[in-house]
N, C-alpha and C positions, 0 to 999 in steps of 0.2 A: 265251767266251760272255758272262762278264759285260762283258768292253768294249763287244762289240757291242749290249748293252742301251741302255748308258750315252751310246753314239752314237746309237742310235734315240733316246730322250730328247730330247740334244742338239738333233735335228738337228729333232726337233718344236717346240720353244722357237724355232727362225728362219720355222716355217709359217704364211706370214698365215692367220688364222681364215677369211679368206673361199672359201681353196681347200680346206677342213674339212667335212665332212659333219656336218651335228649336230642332236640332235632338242631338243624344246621341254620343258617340264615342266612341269606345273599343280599350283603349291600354296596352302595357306594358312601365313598365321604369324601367330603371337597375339602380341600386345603386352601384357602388364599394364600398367596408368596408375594403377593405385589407390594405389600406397606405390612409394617408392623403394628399391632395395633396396642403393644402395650410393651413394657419392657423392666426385666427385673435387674437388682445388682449384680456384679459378676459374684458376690459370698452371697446367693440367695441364700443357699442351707445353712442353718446358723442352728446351736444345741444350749438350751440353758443349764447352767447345774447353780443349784439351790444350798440354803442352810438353813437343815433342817435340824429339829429335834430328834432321838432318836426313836421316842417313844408315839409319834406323832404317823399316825395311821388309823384308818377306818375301819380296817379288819384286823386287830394287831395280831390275831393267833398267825397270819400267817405272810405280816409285812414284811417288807426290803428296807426301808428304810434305816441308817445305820451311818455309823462314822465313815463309812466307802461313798456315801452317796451327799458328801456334804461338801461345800467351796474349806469351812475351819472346821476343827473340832472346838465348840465353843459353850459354853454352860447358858445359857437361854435364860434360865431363871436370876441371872443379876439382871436388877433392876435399870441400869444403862441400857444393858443389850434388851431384857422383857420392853422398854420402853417404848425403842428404835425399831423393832420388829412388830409390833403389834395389830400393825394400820397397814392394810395390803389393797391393793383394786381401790383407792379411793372415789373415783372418781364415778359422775353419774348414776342411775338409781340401779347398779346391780351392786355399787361398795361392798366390800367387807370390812369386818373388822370398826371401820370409821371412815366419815365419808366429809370429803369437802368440796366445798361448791366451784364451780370454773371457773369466777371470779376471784376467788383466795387464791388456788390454783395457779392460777394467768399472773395473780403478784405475786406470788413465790420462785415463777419462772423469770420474772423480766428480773429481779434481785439475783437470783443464780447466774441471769445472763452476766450481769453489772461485775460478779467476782468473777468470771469464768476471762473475761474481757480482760480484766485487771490484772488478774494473776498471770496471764499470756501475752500481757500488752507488747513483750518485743519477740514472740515466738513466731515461728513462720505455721506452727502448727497448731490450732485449737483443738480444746477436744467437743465429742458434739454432745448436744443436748439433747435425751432423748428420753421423751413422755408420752401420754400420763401413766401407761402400761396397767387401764384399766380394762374393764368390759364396755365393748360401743356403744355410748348412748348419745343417737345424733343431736339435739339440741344440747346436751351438756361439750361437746366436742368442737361444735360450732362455735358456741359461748368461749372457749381457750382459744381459740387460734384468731376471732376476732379481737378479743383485750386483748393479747400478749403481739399482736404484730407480727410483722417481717422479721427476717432473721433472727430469732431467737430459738425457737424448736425447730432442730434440722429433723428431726424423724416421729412423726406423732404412731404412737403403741396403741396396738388393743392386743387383751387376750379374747381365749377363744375354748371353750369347753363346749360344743355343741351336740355332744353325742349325750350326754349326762352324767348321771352319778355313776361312778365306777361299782358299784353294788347296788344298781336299779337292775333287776330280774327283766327288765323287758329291753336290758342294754342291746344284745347281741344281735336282734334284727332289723335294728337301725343300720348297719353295716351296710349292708345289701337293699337298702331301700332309696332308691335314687332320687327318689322326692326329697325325704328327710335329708338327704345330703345336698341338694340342692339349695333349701332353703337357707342358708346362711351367705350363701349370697348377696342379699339384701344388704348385711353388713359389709363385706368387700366393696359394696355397688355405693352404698354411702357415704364410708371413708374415703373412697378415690373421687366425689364430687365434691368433698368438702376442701381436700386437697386442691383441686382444680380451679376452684371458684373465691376459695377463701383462703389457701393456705399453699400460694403454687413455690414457695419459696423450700418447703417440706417436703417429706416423702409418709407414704402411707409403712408401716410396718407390722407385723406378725410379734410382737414381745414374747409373747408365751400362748401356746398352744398344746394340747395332753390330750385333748381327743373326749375322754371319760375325766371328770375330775375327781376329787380326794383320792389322788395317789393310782389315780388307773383302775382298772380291772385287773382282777384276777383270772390271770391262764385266757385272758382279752388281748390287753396292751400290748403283751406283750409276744402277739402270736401273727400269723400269718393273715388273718382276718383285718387286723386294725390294717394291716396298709391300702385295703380298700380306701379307711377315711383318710389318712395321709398322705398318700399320693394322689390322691382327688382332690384334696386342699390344698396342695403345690401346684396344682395344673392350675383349680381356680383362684387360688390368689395369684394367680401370675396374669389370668386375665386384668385383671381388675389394679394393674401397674402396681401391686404393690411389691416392695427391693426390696424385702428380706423376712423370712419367714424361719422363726427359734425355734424348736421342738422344745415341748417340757417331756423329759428330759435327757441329760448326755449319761447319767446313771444316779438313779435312787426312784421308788417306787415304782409301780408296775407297766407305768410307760416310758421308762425310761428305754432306748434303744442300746445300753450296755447294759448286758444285767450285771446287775451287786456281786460284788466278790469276786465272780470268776471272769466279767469284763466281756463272757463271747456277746456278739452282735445279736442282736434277735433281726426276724425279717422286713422292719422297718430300715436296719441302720443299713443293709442293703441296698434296697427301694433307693434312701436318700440319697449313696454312693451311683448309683447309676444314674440319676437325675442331675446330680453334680457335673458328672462325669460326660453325659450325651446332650443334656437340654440346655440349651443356650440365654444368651437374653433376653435375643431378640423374642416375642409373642404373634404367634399367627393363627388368625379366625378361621375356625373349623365351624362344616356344616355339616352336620351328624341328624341324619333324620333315619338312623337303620332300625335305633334302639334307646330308647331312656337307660338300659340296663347295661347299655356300653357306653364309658365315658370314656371321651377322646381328648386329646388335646396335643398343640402343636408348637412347636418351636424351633428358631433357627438351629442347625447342626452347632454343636461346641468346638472352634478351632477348625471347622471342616466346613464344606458346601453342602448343600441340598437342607433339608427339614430333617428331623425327629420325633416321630407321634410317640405318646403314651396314650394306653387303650388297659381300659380295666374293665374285665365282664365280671358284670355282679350277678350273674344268673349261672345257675346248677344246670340247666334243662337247656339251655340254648348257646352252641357253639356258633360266632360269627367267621364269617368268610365276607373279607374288605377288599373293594379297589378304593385305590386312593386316585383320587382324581386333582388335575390344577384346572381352575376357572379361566385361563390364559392360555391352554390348550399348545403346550410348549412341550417339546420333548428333546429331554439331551442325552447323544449316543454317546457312546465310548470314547471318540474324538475329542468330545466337549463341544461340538457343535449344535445348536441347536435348531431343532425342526418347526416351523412357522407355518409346517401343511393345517391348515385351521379344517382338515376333515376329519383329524383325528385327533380322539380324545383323549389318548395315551397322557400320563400324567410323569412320567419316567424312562428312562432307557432303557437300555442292556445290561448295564452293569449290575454290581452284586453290590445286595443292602444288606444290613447287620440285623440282627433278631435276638431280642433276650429277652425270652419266656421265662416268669416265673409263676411257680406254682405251689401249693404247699404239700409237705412229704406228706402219701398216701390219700392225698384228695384231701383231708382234713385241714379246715379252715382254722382252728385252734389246734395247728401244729408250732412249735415253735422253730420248727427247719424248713425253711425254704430249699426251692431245689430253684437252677437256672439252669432251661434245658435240659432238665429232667436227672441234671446231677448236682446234690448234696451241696449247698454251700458251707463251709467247714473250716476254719481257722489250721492252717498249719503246724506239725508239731512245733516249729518255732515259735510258732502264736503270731503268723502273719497270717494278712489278709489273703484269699485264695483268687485266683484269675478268674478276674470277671470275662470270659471268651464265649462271646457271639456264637450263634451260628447265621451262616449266610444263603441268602436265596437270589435268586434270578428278578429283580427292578422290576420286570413285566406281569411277574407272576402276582397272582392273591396272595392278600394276608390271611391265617388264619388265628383265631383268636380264641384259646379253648374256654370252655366251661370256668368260672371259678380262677381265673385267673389274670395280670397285668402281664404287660408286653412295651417295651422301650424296641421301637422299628427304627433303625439310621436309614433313611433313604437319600444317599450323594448324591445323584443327580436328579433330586427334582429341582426346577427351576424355583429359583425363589428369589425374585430383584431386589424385593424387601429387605433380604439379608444380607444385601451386595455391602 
């Protein structure tokens, strides 16, 4: 019984939406603009690239992994380098490899500090110290940043594999299941207290993150589907004040956002181009009671005025239709003047807001082509990047938000003081 779930699932991930029966949904969503409530760095998006073996893969008949996806080409097996590499995620009870305790940990940082101090003693510039780049474990995390003190760790790391093994058969609808993707929260919500209260000298950070671990999924990672979990990770770590958030990875295994060899983009390295590109640093509280199954999130424009929401509907069956509303009940026309009539609820003016819908070619959620706007995003025969171009709608007008799809909305004239 349970296979035969797991192949209904399956076999719904290959149904284009258009052969889908589905109904519409009318809601509102508020935006706060008055304060910000959390704030990332201006390089939020940041990509790891690793050194790896090349034989080192979970499915080899049909891994990526290879001298293109490595920082050296370098022989692993002398015993120097076997040594040096062996001990990964130390830290707290998920280590791999070898594990040491916060205490060891905490004096091996305050010793690094001691050289780092020394060796830069007349530089105007340090470099920064950044740890432990394990898995979150809140009293082992706690335990390092009370021994090691102020200034010493400018950026405390966690990694982040919460969707699972990249060849767990029940990977694929975790995707689309907005609890399960909620639930790591917990950890963002924990790191940014421990910062707060015990470590405000620091910043929280993203080290490495892959979505599925040992090398990704297969015809997963590396598809249209994953950027459900990726761009829902960028929206919530950004709640949660955390400044920079690494993809694993910039190219080698199956989530890597260049594939191997031929370099094109899959529809992550997208996603993260336009989040780059539209979302800001400032963070603004969204209240989303339309849907679990749409996740919203809100932030100052980039270089420009008003907000930019990103909205991800993880449901096949239900297209939403959004008014964005402001709880300050402000509206700014074409002038730039703004309206203080408190009868109306209008959240925006007249003017025209920016739209980039994307979706995956032919409805299929393991496609690896995304379209924006319902056309092909596609490398150039130069092998450049192709124009990321909006389409534009009327400020007053609803949002619509199809099936199975993300959406980056610029709205310039909503009022947002927050952002001033």
């Amino acid at each position: 019984m349970e296979y035969q779930i797991f192949l209904l699932i399956l076999l719904v991930a290959f149904i284009p939406r258009t052969i889908l029966g589905y109904n519409v949904t009318t809601g509102k969503i508020v935006v706060d603009g008055t304060t910000k409530i959390a704030e990332t760095d201006e390089n939020f998006i940041c990509f790891t690239l690793d050194i790896w073996p090349h034989d080192e893969c979970s499915q080899p008949n049909i891994c990526v992994w290879d001298s293109h996806a490595s920082v050296l080409n370098l022989d692993l097996s002398l015993p120097i380098l076997n040594k040096a590499v062996q001990g990964n995620e130390l830290g707290g009870a998920n280590s791999i490899g070898a594990s040491v305790s916060a205490a060891q940990y905490a004096k091996d940082l305050l010793k690094l500090r001691e050289m780092v101090d020394r060796l830069y003693e007349n530089s105007q510039q340090k470099p920064m110290i950044v740890a432990p780049g394990a898995f979150f474990d809140d009293k082992w995390y706690h335990e390092l940043v009370t021994k090691t003190g102020p200034n010493v760790v400018t950026a405390l790391t966690h990694h982040i594999y919460n969707m699972g093994a990249g060849d767990d058969p029940k990977l694929i609808y975790r995707f689309v299941n907005p609890t399960y993707l909620s639930e790591v929260s917990k950890t963002f919500r924990q790191l940014k207290n421990i910062v707060e209260k015990h470590a405000p000298w620091s910043s929280a950070w993203v080290g490495e993150a892959g979505g599925a671990y040992h090398g990704g999924a297969y015809r997963i990672s590396d598809t249209f589907i994953n950027s459900f979990w990726y761009l829902d990770q960028l929206g919530m770590a950004s709640l949660y004040n955390t400044k920079v958030y690494c993809r694993q990875t910039l190219v080698g295994g199956f989530y890597s956002v260049l594939k191997a060899k031929t370099f094109v983009p899959t529809p992550d390295y997208y996603g993260a181009l336009l989040f780059h590109r539209l979302m800001g640093p400032g963070v603004l509280k969204v209240y989303n009671k339309v849907s679990p199954y749409l996740r919203t999130y809100a932030h100052c424009s980039r270089k420009k005025s008003g907000v930019t929401m990103l909205f991800i509907n993880l449901s096949n069956t239900t297209e939403f239709t959004i008014n964005v509303e402001n709880p300050i009940n402000l509206s700014l026309h074409k002038r730039g003047k703004p309206n203080y009539d408190s009868s109306s609820n209008d959240n925006v003016g007249t003017t025209e807001r920016e739209e980039y819908h994307l979706t995956p070619q032919n409805g299929l959620l393991r496609s690896s082509t995304v379209l924006l706007n319902g056309k092909a995003l596609e490398l150039t025969k130069e092998g450049e990047l192709p124009d990321l171009t909006p389409i534009y709608r009327d400020s007053n007008s609803s949002i619509n938000i199809a099936t199975w799809s993300i959406a980056f909305i610029v709205i310039p004239d909503f009022v947002a003081i927050g952002c001033n």
